[in-house]
Every structure is written in C-alpha cells, then in structure tokens.
TORGU-616688 format. One record per residue: x, y, z of N, C-alpha, C, O in turn; residue in three letters; residue number from 1. Coordinates in Angstrom, 3 decimals. Layout:
BEGIN
> X Y Z X Y Z X Y Z X Y Z ALA NUM
...
END
This chain:
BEGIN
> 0.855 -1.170 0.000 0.000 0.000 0.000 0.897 1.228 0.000 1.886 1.347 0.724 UNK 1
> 0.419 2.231 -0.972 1.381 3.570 -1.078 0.921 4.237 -0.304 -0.174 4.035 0.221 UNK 2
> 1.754 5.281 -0.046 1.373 6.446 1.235 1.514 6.255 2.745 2.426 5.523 3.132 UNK 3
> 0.826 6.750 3.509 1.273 6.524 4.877 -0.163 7.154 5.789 -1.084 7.797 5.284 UNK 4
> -0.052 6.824 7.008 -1.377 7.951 7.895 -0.829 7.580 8.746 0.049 6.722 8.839 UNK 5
> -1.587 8.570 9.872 -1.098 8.492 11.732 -2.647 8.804 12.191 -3.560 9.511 11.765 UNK 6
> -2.474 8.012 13.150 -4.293 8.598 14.022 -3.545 9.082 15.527 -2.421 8.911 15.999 UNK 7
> -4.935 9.854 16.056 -4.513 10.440 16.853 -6.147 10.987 17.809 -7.224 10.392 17.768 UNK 8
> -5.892 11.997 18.432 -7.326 11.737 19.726 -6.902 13.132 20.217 -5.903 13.267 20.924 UNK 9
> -7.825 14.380 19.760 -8.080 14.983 20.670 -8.436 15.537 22.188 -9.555 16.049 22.222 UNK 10
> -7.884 15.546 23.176 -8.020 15.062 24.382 -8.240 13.443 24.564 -8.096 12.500 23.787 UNK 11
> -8.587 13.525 25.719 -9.092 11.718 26.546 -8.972 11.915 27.511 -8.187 12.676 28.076 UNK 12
> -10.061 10.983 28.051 -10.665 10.623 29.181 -10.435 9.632 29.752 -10.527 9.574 30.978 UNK 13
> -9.975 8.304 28.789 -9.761 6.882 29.360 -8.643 6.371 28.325 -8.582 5.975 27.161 UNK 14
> -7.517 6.685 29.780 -6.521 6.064 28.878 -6.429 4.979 28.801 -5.439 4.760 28.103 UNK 15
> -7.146 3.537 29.288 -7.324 2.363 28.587 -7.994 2.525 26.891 -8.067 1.556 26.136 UNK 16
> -8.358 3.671 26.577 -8.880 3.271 25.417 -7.738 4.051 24.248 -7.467 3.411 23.232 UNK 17
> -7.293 5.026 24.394 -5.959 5.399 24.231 -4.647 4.268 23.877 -3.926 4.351 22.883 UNK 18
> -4.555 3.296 24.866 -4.011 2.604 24.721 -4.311 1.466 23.328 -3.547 1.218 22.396 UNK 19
> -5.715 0.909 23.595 -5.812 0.125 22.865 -6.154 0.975 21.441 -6.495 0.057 20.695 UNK 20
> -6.221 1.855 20.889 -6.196 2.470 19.840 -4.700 2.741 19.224 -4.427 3.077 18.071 UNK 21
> -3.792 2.496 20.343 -2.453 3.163 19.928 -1.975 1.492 19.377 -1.337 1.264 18.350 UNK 22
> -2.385 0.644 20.185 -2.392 -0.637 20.110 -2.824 -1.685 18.196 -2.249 -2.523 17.502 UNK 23
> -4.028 -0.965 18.151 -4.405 -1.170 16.818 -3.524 -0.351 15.985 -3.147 -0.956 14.981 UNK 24
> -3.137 0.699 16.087 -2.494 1.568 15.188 -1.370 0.898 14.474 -1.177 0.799 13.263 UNK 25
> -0.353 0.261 15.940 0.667 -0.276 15.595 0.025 -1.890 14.433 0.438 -1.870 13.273 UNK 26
> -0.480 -2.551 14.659 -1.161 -3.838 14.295 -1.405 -2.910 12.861 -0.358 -3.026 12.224 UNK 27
> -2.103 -2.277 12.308 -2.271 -1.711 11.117 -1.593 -0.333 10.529 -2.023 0.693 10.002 UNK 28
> -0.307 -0.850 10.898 0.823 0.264 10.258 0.747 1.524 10.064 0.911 2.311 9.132 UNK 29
> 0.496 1.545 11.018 0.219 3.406 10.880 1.919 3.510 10.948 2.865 2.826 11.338 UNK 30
> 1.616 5.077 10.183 3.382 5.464 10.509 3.935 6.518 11.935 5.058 6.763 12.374 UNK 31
> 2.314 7.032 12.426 2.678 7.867 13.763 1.311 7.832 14.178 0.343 7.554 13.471 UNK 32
> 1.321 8.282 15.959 0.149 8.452 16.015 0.427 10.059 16.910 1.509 10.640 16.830 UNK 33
> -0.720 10.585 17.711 -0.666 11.240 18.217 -1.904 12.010 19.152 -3.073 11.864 18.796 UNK 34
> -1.573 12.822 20.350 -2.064 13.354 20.878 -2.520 15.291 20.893 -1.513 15.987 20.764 UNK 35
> -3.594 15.939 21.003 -3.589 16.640 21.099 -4.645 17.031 22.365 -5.844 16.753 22.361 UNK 36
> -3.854 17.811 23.557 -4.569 18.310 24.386 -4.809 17.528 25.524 -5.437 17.915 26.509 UNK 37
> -4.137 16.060 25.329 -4.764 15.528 25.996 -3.719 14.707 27.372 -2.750 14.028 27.035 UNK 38
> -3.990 14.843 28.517 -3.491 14.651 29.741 -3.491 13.162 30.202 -4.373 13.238 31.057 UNK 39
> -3.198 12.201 30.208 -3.571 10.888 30.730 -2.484 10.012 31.019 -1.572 10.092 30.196 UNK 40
> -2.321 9.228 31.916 -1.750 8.063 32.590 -0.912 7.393 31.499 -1.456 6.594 30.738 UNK 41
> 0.233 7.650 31.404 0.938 6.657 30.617 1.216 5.591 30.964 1.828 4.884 30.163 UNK 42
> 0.932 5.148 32.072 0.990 3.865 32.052 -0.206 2.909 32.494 -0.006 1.788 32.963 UNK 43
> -1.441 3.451 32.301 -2.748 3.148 32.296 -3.121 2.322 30.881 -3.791 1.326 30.607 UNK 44
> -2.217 3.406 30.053 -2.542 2.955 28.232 -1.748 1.733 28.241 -2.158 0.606 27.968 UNK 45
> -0.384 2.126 28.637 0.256 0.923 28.458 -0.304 -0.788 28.584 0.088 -1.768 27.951 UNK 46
> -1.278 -0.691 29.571 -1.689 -1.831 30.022 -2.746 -2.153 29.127 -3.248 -3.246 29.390 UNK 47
> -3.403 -1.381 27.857 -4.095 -2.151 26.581 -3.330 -2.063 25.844 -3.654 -2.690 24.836 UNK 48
> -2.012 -1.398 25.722 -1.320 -1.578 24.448 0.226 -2.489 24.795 1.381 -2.207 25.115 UNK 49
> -0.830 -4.091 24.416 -0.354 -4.897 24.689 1.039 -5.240 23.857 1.952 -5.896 24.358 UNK 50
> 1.064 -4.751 22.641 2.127 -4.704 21.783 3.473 -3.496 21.814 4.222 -3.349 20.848 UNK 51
> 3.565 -2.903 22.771 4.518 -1.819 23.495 4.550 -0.827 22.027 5.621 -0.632 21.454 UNK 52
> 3.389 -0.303 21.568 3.713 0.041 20.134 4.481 1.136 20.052 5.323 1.235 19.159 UNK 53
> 4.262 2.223 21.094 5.588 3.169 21.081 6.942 2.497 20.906 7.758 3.354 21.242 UNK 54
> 7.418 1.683 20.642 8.577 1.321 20.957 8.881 1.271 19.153 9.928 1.405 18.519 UNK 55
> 7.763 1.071 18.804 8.036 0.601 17.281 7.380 1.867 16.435 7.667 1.873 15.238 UNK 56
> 6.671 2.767 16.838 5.485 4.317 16.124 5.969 5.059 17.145 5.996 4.944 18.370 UNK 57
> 6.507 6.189 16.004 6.693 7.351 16.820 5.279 8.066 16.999 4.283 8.008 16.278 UNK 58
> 5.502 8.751 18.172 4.161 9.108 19.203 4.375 10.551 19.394 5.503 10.925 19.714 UNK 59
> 3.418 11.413 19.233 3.507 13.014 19.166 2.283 13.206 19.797 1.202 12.666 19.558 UNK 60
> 2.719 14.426 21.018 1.844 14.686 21.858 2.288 16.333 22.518 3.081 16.934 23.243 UNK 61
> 0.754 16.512 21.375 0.886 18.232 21.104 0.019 18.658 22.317 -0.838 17.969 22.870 UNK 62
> 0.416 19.981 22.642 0.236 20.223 24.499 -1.862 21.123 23.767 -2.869 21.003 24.465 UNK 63
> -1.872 21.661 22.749 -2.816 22.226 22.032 -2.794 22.359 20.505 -1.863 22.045 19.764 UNK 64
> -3.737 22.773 20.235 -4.184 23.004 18.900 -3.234 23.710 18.205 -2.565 23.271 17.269 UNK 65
> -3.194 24.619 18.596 -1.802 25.542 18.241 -0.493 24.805 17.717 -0.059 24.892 16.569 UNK 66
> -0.032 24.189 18.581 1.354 23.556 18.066 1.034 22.041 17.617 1.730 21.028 17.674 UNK 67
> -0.028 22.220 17.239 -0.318 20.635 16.148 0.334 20.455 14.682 -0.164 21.037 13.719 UNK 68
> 1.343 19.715 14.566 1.552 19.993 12.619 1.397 18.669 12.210 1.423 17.654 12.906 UNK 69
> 1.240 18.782 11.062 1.286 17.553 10.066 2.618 17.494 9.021 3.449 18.400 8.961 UNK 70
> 2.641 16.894 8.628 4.164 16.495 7.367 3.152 17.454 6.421 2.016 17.928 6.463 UNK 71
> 4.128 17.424 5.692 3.650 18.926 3.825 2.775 17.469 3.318 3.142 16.323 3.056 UNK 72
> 1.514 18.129 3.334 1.014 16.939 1.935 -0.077 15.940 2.820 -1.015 15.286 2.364 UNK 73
> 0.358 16.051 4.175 -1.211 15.035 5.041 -2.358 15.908 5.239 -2.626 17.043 5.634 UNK 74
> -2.905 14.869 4.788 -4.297 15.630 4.684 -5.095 15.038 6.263 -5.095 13.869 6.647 UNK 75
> -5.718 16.203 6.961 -6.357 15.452 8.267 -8.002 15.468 8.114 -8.760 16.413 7.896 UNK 76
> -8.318 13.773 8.351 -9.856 13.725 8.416 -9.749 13.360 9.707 -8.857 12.702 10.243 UNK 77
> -11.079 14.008 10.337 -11.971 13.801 11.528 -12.801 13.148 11.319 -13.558 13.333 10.366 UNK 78
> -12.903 12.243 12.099 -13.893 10.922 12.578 -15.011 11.318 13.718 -14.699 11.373 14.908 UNK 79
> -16.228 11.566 13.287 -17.092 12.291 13.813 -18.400 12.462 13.753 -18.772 13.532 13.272 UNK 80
> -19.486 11.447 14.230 -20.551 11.309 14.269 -21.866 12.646 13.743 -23.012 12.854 14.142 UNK 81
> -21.175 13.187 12.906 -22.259 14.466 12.462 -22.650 14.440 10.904 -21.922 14.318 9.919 UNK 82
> -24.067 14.599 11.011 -25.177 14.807 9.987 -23.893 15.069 8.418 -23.705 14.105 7.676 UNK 83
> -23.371 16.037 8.220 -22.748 16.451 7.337 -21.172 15.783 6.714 -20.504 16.173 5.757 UNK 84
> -20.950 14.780 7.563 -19.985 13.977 7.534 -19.599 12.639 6.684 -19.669 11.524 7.201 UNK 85
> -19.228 12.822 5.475 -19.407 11.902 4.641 -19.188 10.160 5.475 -18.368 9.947 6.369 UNK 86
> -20.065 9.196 4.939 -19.745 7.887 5.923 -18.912 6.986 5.183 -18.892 6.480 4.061 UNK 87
> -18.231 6.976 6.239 -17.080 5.961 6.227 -17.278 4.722 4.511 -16.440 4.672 3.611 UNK 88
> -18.068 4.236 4.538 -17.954 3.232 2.918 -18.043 4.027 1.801 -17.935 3.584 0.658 UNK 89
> -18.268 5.383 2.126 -18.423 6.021 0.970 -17.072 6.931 0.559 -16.984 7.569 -0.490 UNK 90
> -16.079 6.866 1.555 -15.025 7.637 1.445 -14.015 7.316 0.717 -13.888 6.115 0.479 UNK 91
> -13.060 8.221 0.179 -12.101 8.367 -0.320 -10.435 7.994 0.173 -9.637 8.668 -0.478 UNK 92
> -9.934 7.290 0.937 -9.022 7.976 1.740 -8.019 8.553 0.993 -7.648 7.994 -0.040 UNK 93
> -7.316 10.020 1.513 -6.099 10.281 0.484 -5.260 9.539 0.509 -5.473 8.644 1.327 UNK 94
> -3.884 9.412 -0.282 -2.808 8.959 0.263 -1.708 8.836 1.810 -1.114 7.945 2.417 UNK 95
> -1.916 10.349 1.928 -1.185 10.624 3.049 -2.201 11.176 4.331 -2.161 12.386 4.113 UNK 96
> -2.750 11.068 5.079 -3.952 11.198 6.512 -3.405 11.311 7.150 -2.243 10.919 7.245 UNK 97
> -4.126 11.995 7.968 -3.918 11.626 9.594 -5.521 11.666 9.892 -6.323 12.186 9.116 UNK 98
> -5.907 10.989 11.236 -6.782 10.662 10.979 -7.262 11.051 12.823 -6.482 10.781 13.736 UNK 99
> -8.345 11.563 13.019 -8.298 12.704 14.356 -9.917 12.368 15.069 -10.925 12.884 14.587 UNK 100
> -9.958 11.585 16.076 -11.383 11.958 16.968 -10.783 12.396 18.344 -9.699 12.626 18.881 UNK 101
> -12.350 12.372 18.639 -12.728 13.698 20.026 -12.797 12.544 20.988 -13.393 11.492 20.757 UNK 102
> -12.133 12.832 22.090 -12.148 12.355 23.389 -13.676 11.458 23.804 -14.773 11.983 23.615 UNK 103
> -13.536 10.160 24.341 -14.753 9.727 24.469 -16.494 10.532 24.912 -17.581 10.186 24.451 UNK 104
> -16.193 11.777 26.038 -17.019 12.444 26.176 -17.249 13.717 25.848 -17.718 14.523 26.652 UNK 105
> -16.857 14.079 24.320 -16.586 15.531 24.127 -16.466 14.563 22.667 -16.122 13.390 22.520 UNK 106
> -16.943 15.688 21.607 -16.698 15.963 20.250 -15.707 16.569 19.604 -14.942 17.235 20.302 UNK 107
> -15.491 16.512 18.325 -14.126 17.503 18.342 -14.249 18.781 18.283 -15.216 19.212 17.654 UNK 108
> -13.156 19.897 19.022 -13.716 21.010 18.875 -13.773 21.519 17.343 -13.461 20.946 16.299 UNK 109
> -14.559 23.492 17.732 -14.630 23.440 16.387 -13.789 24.083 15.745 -13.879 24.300 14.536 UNK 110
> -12.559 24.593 16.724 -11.307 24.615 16.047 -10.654 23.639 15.165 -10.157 23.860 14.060 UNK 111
> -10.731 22.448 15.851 -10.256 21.235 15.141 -10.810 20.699 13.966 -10.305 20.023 13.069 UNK 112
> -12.475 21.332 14.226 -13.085 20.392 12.574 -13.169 21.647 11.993 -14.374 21.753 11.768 UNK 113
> -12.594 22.732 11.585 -11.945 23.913 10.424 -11.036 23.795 9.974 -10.700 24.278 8.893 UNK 114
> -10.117 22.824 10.998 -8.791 22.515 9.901 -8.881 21.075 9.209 -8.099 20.741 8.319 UNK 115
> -9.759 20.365 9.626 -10.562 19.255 8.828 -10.244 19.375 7.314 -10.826 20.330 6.799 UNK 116
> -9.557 18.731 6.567 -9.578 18.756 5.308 -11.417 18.012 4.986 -12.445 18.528 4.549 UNK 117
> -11.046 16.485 5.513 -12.533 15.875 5.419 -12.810 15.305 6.626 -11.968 14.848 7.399 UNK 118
> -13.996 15.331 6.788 -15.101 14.911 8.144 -15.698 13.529 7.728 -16.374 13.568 6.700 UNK 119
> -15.563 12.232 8.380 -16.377 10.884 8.039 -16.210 10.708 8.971 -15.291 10.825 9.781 UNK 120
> -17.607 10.237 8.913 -18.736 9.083 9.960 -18.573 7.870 9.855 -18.093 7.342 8.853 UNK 121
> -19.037 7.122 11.112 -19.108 5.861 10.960 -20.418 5.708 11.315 -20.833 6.101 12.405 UNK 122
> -21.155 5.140 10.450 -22.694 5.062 10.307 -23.084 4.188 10.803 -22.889 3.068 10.332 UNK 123
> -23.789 4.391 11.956 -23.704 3.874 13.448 -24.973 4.969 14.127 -25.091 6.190 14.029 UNK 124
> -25.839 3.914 14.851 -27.084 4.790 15.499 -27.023 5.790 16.225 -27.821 6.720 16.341 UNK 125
> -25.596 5.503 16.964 -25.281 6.066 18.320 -23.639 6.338 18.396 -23.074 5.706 17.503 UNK 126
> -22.712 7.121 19.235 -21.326 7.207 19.145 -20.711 5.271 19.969 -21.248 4.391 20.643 UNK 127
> -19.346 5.513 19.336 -19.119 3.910 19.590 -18.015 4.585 20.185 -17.759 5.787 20.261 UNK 128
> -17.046 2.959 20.839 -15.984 3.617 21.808 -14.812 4.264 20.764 -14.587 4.049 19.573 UNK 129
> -14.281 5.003 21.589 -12.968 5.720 20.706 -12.123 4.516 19.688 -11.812 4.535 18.497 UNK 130
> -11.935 3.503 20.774 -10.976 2.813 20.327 -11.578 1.900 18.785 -11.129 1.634 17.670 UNK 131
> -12.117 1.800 19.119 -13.085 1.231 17.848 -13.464 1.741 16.612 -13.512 1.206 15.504 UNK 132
> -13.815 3.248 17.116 -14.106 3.939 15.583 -12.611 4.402 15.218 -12.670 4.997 14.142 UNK 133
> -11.753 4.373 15.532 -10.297 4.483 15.260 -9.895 2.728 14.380 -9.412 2.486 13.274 UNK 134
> -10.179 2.186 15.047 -9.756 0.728 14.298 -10.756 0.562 13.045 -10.392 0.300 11.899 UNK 135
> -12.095 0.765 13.475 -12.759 0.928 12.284 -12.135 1.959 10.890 -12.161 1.287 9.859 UNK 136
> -11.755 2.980 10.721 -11.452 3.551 9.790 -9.730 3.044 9.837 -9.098 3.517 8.892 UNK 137
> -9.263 2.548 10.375 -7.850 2.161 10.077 -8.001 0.934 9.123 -7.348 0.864 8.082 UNK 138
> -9.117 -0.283 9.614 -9.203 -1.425 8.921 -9.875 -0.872 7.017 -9.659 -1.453 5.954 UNK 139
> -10.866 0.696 7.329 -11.346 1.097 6.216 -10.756 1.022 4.891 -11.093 0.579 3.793 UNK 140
> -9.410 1.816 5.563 -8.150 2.167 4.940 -7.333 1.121 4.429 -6.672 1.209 3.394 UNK 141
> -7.397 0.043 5.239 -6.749 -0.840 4.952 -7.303 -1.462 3.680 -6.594 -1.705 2.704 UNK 142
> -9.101 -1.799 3.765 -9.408 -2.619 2.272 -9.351 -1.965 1.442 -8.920 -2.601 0.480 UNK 143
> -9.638 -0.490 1.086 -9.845 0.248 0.315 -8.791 0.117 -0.379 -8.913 -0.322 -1.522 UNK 144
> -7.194 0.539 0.242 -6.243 1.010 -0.514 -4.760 -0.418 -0.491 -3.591 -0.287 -0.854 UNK 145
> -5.377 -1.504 0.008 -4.361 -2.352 0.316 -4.449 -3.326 -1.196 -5.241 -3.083 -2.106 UNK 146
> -3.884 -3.961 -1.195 -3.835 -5.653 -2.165 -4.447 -6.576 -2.167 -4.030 -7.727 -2.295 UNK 147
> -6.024 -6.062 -1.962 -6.907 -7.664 -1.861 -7.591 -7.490 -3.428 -7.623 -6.445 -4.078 UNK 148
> -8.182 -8.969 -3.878 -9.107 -8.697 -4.647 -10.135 -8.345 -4.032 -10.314 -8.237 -2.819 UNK 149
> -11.423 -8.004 -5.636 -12.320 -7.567 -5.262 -13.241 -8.446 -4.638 -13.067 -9.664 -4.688 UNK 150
> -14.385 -7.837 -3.945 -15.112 -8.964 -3.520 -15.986 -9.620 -4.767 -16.278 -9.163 -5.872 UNK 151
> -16.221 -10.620 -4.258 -17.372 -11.173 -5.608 -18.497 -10.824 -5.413 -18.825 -10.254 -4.372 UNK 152
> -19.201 -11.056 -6.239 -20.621 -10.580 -6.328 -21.712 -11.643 -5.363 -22.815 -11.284 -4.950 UNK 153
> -21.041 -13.116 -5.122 -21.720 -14.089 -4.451 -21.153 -14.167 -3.331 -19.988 -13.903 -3.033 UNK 154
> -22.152 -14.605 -2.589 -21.510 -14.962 -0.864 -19.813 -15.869 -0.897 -19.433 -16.713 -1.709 UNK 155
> -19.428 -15.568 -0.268 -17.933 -16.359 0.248 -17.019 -15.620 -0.384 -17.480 -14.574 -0.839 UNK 156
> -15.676 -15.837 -0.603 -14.612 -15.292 -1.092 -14.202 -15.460 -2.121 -14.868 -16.212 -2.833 UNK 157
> -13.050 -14.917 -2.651 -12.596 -14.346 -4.340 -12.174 -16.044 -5.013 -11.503 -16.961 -4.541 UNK 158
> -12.820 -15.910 -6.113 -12.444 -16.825 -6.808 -10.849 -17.125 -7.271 -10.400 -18.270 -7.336 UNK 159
> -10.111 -15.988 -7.564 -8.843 -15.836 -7.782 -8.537 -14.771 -7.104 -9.470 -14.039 -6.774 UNK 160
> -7.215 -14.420 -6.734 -6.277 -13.907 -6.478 -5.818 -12.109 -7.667 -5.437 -12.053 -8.837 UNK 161
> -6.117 -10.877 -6.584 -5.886 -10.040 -7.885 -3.921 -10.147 -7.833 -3.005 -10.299 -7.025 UNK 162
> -4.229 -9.889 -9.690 -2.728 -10.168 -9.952 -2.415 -9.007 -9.456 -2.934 -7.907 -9.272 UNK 163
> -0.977 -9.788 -9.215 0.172 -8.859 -9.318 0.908 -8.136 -9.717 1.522 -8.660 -10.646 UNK 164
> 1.372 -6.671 -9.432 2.273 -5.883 -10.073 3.214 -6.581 -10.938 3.712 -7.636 -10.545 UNK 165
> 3.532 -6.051 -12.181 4.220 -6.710 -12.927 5.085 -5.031 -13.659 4.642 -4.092 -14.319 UNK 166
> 6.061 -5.270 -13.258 6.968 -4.433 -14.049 7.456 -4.530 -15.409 8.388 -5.310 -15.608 UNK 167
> 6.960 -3.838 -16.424 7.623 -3.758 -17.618 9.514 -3.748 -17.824 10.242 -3.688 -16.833 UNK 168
> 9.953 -3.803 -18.957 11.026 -3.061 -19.667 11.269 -2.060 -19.387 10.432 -1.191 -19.630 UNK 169
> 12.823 -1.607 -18.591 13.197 -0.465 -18.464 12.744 0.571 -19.890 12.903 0.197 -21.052 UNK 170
> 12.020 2.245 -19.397 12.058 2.715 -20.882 13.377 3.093 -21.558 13.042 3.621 -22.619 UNK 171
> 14.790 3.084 -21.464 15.531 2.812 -22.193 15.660 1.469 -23.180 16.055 1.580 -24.341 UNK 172
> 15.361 0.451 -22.711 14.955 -0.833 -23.360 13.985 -0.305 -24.136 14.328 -0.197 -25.313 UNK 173
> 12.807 0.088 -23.865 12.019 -0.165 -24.982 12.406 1.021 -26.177 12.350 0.749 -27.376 UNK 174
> 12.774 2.267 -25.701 13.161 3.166 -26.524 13.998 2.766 -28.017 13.724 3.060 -29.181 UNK 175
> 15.307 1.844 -27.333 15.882 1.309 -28.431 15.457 0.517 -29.333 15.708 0.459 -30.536 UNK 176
> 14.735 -0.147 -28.610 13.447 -1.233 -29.928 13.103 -0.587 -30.674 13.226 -0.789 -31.882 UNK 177
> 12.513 0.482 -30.091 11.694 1.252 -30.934 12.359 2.058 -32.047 11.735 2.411 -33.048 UNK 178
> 13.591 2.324 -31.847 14.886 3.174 -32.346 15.156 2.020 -33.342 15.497 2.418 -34.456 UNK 179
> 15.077 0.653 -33.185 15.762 -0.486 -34.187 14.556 -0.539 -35.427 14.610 -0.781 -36.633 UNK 180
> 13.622 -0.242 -34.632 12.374 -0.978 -35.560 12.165 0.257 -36.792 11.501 -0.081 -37.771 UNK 181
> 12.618 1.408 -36.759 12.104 2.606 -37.339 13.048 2.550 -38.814 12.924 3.436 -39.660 UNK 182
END
C-alpha cells in the first residue's frame, strides 16, 4: 500500500482506550500516532497496548491546537458522528492522513473540525468507543487502498487472487526497440 497515515485523539478521558487504539495503530501500520490536548496516565494505556507500540510508532503529543503539525502533503480527516460527515464506505481515503477523533465524552472542537480537510462518519445509530471507531477507519483504509481482490458478487470469497504488479522493460529498453524498428 502507497502512502502513509497516523491517528490520533483529541483530548481523553480513558486512557485504557488510548491505549488500545495506539495498540491497533501499531497492528495496522500506521506510521505515527498522536495526541492533542490531551493529559492521561501513561501507564494506564500501556496496560491495553499490549504490543509496546511506542517502541516501534513514533508518538507526538501536542500540548494544544496551536502547536499541532502535520508532514507537507497530510491531509487530516476527523472521525465524527455528524449529519454532514461523509460515511465511512463512501469515502475516499487520500494517500497521506492523519486521521483525528474527540475524546470519548466531548466531540471535536470546532477549532479542530476547520482545519478538517474531510469529516467521516461511521454510520452507526449512536457514538461507539474511541478505540473502535479508530480501528474501524484504520481497517477502512486498509481494504480500500491495500492488495486484496475484489469482492465477488456471491456470498464467500474471491475466486482468484488479484494479480500482481508486474513491471515492464526499463524505458531505455524499450526506446531502443523502438529506435531499431524505425
């Protein structure tokens, strides 16, 4: 899969769920994750993030909004249960994300959803736990833009295998063919 993303959590409330989000992150390759605003027990998280994933994802933990940055070129969607929020199967992901919800009891502010490039939902009756709608759009990301085939049109799984990248002839190679043949 080309490109890269980092998720991350506006404040928090429960750093068990912190944890296990930082936890999934690592499990689905994120390349960073991060914090903004938010105060909690580091070693509360530690105890769902059973895979020590800091050790392996660098971890950024911005004190506010203000000193939040992204790399040139990431685009940040918010994950965010509102009317106007494109839903999650219907999305796009860019190449490069970061990918941003609101603390289990708080939404994101609305500082944070102005610098929103895009806003998606997870279409869902009610809000779900942090850690979840974070794994949910990580796994999103994952079918959308990873190496599976498509699904089939009938119940069960792919009849074949989508092929594989196959690299042509350097274009100097073919240039000269083309140079012989003329």
């Amino acid at each position: 899969m080309r490109g890269y993303f980092g998720i991350g959590v506006e404040g928090v409330s429960k750093p068990m769920n912190l944890g296990s989000l930082l936890r999934s992150a690592h499990a689905f390759g994120a390349s960073f994750a991060f914090t903004i605003g938010a105060a909690f027990d580091a070693r509360a998280a530690a105890r769902a993030d059973t895979s020590s994933s800091l050790a392996s994802l660098p971890f950024h933990a911005y004190p506010d909004l203000a000193s939040f940055t992204l790399p040139h070129g990431c685009r940040l969607v918010g994950i965010e249960l509102l009317d106007e929020a494109i839903d999650l199967p219907s999305f796009t992901h860019p190449g490069q994300a970061a990918y941003v919800l609101g603390a289990e009891r708080a939404n994101l502010s609305p500082a944070l959803l102005a610098r929103c490039d895009f806003l998606v939902r997870i279409p869902t009756r009610f809000c779900i736990n942090l850690a979840i709608a974070g794994s949910l759009a990580m796994y999103d990301r994952m079918i959308s833009l990873g190496p599976f085939a498509e699904r089939p049109v009938r119940a069960g799984g792919p009849t074949a295998l989508r092929p594989g990248h196959s690299h042509g002839e350097p274009l100097w190679k073919r240039r000269r063919e083309r140079g012989r043949a003329s």
